[in-house]
LOMIKOL-484734 format. One record per residue (C-alpha): x, y, z; residue in one letter. Coordinates in steps of 0.05 Angstrom, whole numbers, plus 5000, padded with zeros to 4 digits. Layout:
N
XYZa/...
REM end
This chain:
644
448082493628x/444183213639x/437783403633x/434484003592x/427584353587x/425084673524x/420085123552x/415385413484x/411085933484x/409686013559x/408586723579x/414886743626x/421886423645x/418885973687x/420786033760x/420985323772x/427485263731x/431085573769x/428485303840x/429784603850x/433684383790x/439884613794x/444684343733x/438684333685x/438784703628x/433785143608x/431485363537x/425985843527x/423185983462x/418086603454x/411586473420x/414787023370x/419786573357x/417185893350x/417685483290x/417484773288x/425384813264x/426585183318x/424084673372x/426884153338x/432884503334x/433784463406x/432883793417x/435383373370x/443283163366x/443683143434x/441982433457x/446782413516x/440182903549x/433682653575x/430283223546x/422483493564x/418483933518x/413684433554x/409384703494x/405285253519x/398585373506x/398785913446x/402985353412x/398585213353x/399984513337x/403184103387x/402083463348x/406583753290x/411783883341x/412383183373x/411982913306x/417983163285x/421783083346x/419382333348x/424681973309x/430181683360x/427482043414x/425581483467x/429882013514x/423682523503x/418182693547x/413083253529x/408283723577x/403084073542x/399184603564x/392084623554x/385784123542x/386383493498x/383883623424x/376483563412x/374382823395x/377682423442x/383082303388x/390882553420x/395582433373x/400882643420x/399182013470x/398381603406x/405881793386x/409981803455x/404781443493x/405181543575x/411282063567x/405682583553x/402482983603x/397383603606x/396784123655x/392584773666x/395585433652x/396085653720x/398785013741x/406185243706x/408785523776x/407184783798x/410184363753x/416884223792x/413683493817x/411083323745x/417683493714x/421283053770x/416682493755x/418682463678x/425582543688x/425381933728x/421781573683x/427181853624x/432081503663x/428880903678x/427880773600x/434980913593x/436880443636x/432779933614x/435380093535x/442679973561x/439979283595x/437479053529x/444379263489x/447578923548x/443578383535x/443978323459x/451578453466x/452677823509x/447977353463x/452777603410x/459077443442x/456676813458x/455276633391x/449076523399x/443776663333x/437476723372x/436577483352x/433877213279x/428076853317x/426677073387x/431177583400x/427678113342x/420877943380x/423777993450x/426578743441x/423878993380x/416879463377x/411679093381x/413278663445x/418779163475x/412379563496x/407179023506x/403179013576x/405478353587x/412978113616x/416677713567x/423877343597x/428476913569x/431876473602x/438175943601x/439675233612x/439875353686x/434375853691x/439276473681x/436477103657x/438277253583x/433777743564x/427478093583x/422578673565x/420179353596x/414979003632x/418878423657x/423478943682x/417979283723x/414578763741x/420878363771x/424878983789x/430778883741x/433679523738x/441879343751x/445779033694x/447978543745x/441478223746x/444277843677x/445377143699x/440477283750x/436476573773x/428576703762x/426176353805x/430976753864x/426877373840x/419477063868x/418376893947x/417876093939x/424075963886x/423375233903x/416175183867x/417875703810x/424075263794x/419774643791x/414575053752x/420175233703x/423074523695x/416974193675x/416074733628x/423274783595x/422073903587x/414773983554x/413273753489x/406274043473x/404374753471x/407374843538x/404874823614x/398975093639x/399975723681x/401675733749x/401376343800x/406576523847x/407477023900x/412277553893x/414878173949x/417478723915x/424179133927x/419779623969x/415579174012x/409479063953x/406478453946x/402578193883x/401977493841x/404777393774x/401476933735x/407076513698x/407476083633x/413575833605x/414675563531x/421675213507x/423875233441x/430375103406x/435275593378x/438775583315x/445275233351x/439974673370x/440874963445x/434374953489x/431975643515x/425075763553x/420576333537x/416676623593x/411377073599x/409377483662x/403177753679x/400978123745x/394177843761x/394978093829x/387578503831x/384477903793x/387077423851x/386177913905x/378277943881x/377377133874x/380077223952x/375277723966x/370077273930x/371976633959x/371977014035x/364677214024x/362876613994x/365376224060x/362176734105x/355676724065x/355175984068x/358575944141x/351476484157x/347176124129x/348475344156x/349375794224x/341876104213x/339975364189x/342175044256x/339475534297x/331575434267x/331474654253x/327574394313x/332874044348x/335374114425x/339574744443x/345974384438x/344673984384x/343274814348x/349475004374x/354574484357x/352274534279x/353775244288x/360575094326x/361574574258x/359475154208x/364775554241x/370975094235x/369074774160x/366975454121x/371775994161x/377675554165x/378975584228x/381775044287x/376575004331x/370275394369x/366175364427x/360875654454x/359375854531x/352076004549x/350976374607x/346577084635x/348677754643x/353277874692x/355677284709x/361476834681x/359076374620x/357775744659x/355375164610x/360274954555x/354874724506x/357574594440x/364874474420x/367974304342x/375874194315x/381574124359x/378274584421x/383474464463x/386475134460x/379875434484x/379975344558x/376976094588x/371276444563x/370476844632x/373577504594x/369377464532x/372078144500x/379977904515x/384977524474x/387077024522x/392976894484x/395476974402x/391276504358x/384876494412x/378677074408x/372477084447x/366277454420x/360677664473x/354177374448x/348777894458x/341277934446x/337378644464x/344578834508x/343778304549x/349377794547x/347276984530x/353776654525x/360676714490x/363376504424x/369976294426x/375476064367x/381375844356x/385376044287x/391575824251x/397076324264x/397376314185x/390476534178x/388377194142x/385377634184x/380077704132x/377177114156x/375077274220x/371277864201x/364677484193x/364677234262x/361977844292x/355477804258x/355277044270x/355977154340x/349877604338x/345677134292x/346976694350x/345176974406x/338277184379x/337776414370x/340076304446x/335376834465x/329376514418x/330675904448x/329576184511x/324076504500x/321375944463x/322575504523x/318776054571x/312375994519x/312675264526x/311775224596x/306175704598x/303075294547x/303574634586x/301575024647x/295475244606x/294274604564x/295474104645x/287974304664x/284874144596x/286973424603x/284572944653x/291072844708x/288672104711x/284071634671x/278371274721x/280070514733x/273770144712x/271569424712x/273868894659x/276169534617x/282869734600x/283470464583x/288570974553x/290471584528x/295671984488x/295572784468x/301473004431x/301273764409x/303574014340x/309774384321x/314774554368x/309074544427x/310175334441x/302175314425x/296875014463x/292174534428x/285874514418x/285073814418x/282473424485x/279872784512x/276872654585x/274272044623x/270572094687x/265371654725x/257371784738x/253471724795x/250371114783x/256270744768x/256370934681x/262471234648x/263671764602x/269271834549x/269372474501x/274972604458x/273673274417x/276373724374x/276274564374x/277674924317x/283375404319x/288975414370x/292475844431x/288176174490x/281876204456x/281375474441x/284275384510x/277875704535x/273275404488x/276374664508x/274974844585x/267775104569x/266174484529x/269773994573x/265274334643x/258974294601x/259973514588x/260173414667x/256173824685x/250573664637x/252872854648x/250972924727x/243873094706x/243072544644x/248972184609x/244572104552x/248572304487x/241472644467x/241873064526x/248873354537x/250573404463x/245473954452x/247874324515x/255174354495x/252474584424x/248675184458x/254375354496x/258775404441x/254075904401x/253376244468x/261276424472x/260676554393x/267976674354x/266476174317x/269375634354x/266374994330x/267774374355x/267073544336x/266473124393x/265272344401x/261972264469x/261371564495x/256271264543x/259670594581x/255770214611x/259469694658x/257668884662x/259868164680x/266168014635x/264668174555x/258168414573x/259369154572x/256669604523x/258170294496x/253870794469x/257371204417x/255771884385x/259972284336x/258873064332x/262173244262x/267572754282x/271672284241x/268871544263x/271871154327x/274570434308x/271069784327x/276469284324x/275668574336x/279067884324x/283168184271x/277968574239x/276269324241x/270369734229x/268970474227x/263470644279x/256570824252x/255171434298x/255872034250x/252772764280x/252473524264x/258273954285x/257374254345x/258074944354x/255575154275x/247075154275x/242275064333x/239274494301x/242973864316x/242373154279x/245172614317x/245371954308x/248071284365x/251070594355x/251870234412x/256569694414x/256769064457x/264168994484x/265768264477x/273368144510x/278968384464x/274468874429x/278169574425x/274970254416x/279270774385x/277571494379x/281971904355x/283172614327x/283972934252x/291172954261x/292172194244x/288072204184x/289872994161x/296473184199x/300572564219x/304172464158x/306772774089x/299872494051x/292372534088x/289371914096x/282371694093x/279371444164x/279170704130x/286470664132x/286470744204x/281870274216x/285369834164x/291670014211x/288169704267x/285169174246x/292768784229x/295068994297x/295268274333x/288668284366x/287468014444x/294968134454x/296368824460x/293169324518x/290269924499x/296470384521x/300869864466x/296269974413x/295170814434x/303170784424x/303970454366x/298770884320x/302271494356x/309071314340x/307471084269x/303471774262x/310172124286x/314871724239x/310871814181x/310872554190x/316273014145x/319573394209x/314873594269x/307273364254x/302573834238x/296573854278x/295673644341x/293672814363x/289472644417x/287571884430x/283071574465x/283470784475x/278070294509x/280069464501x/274969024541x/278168484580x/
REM end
């Protein structure tokens, strides 16, 4: 075989046809001298040449040219010089299709790479034209008349040059025949790949031959696709989608059509999709865990979980532990974590399969994330973990910080509650405070019990609007008014108006309700207590299985100077129970507010003269709890009196 250029029209013998392609002849026709004969002329009746056409650009209709040189040239390539026509429309590329190329004018002393590249491709096509008569020569000998049916669409125009691999195969899964793009795509390019086993060609032959054989046995309209993975002759991977089709020849002989299509891009993007989609969901159960108002371990064993299920991976574990020391508390472990045994070097890989990822918040170090991976896992998959192991150490850190809060808070909220309720006389007495939320904020609910001089008690349970350090203050100004004032007169008259000036003293805004009792202590079930409510919801009167809301409604302290007040005094027979109690049972305990007659309908069935005032204070705290959708939402304070 040899090789020619037909250079037209270019300004000079070109230099590159003499430099680097030796034994390739050169023909170069003058502008002067060009006639579409004349090109023609020079190529055709030599098919034993791969042949390229280099029309210049003063060569006034290159489509002409091709045209006429078209007819049995599959051995022709063209480069033209100059632009495409105006209007999109080349009806060189329409005619010889991707053995056209255009170049620039001073790109001629280049061209030596370009020419290279269609030679190649010249001989590839021959190659793959002598594979074909190969081909039809040994269905001939055989005798067999498959050319009538299959064989004209296997090699002839239409699916000769389709985008999509075409094969036929044998009894035994032999190659018979294939097209250009089964060629490329499966890297038939030696005659001796005839006879060739298809499923030898792909990396798992075991599954394409069990692919193949429920296709070649199918009745209907053939199998379903199936993908396989394939390494090329020079290292390449990809996935060829595969469907297979039998049908019968004219001998009555079983042969099995199959078509080949690359869909490596469209299965290397449902990876890429299916990667994020794991990490996004993996991130997102991970930022779940870490706000749901559980425990720090029970955060960071759903994140450990999140890890394993959505990343695929064998196991994690995470260390917590300060800056510069070793992690020293394993807190959370998920999957088979036995290959996790050191997280002292958290930037190491202790050994192949294990990596360790520092956990830091604001550069300081919390902890360590640690995982294990299959050795068969894509190293796509562990590129997420990075940002997990930031999202959480900011929720190691919060929690932290959210544990530092909470102890101020209880530090702050301790002196706003009585440390002790008095002991008095034929009474039993108790109380409950529960903050809301995750108790980071302190209350502004309160309840205090303390004895008189002259042998009377007070209880106050009360209420201040708004919460954190300002209602802290506001709760210690109003619960030091109510003793104070009480050491001069008890009387409900007295001190109620004095707490009410001091709150419009302090101003803000900080109102306040308040039900302030006046106890007054007797022989057994002949104590009595005075009751007054300040803008507060009604204490219960229970008694032998009834229950009553107490008539002792008031102004709201801390809102106008001018208070109206109103006392009930009730005669405490034994097993009568007082319970005073804040908003939060009737407006924050549970998913739906409640009126205060369902508490008191909620007292009345519990069994009366049985239970002691802290059963019943437990009960209506733990029901308030359990009815509540996650953490409740407003504080509950309660204060409980049962006469004995």
């Amino acid at each position: 075989m040899s090789r020619r250029i037909v250079a037209v029209g270019t300004t000079a013998a070109p230099a590159w046809a003499d430099a680097g392609h030796a034994g390739t002849q050169v023909i170069t026709l003058p502008v002067s001298a060009v006639t579409v004969d004349a090109v023609t002329g020079s190529v055709s009746g030599r098919q034993a040449d791969d042949v390229v056409v280099v029309l210049g650009s003063q060569v006034p209709d290159p489509a002409a040219v091709v045209h006429r040189l078209r007819p049995g040239t599959s051995h022709l390539a063209v480069i033209i010089v100059g632009p495409p026509p105006a209007g999109g429309m080349d009806a060189v590329t329409l005619m010889i299709g991707e053995r056209v190329r255009r170049i620039h004018e001073d790109q001629l002393d280049h061209v030596g790479l370009l020419l290279d590249e269609l030679f190649q491709m010249l001989a590839t096509r021959r190659r793959h034209r002598a594979m074909q008569a190969g081909a039809q020569a040994h269905l001939a000998a055989a005798g067999t008349r498959i050319e009538s049916r299959l064989g004209e669409r296997l090699f002839g125009e239409l699916l000769s040059r389709a985008p999509i691999g075409a094969v036929l195969t044998g009894t035994a899964t032999e190659l018979l025949a294939w097209n250009a793009r089964a060629a490329d795509l499966l890297d038939l390019r030696d005659p001796g790949s005839l006879h060739t086993g298809l499923p030898a060609l792909f990396d798992d032959p075991g599954a394409v031959a069990g692919y193949l054989a429920t296709a070649r046995y199918d009745a209907g309209d053939g199998t379903k696709p199936a993908t396989f993975h394939r390494t090329a002759a020079d290292g390449v991977t990809g996935h060829l989608r595969v469907t297979g089709q039998p049908s019968i020849d004219d001998t009555g002989r079983t042969r099995l059509l199959i078509l080949i299509e690359d869909v490596t891009e469209l299965v290397e993007a449902q990876r890429e999709l299916t990667l994020r989609s794991q990490a996004a969901i993996a991130s997102a159960q991970v930022a779940a865990a870490l706000t749901a108002a559980e425990s720090l371990d029970r955060k960071l064993h759903r994140c450990t979980e999140a890890i394993t299920t959505h990343l695929g991976l064998t196991a994690a574990a995470i260390w917590t532990g300060g800056e510069g020391t070793a992690p020293s508390a394993l807190r959370a472990t998920s999957g088979a974590a036995t290959g996790i045994t050191d997280a002292s070097e958290p930037a190491a890989v202790p050994s192949p399969g294990v990596l360790s990822y520092p956990l830091l918040s604001e550069n300081q170090r919390v902890g360590v994330l640690s995982v294990v991976y299959p050795a068969t896992a894509d190293p796509a998959v562990l590129a997420p973990l990075p940002a997990i192991a930031r999202q959480i150490a900011v929720g190691i850190r919060q929690d932290h910080l959210n544990d530092s809060v909470r102890a101020v808070a209880e530090a702050l909220q301790r002196p706003l509650l009585p440390p002790t309720l008095p002991v008095i006389p034929n009474m039993d007495l108790a109380a409950r405070y529960l903050p809301h939320g995750d108790g980071t904020r302190i209350g502004g609910d309160f309840y205090d019990a303390f004895a008189l001089p002259d042998g009377r008690y007070v209880l106050a349970l009360g209420d201040i609007r708004g919460k954190g350090p300002e209602a802290a203050a506001a709760t210690g100004l109003v619960r030091h008014t109510i003793w104070t004032a009480a050491q001069h007169s008890p009387d409900p008259a007295y001190v109620l108006p004095l707490v009410n000036q001091a709150l419009l003293r302090l101003g803000d805004a900080r109102f306040c309700t308040l039900v302030y009792g006046l106890l007054s202590v007797g022989a057994r079930g002949c104590s009595q207590l005075q009751l007054s409510c300040a803008g507060h919801p009604a204490p219960v009167i229970a008694r032998n299985g009834t229950a009553r809301l107490a008539d002792s409604r008031g102004t709201l302290l801390g809102a106008t100077p001018r208070l109206r007040l109103h006392s009930e005094t009730i005669a405490l027979t034994a097993g009568t129970a007082v319970v005073c109690y804040t908003d939060g049972f009737t407006e924050g305990g549970g998913v739906f507010s409640r009126e205060p007659e369902d508490l008191a309908a909620e007292v009345g069935a519990l069994p009366g003269g049985t239970l002691s005032a802290a059963a019943v204070a437990d009960t209506l705290l733990n029901r308030a709890v359990s009815s509540s959708a996650g953490p409740v939402r407003d504080d509950l304070a309660l204060l409980v009196a049962v006469a004995t």
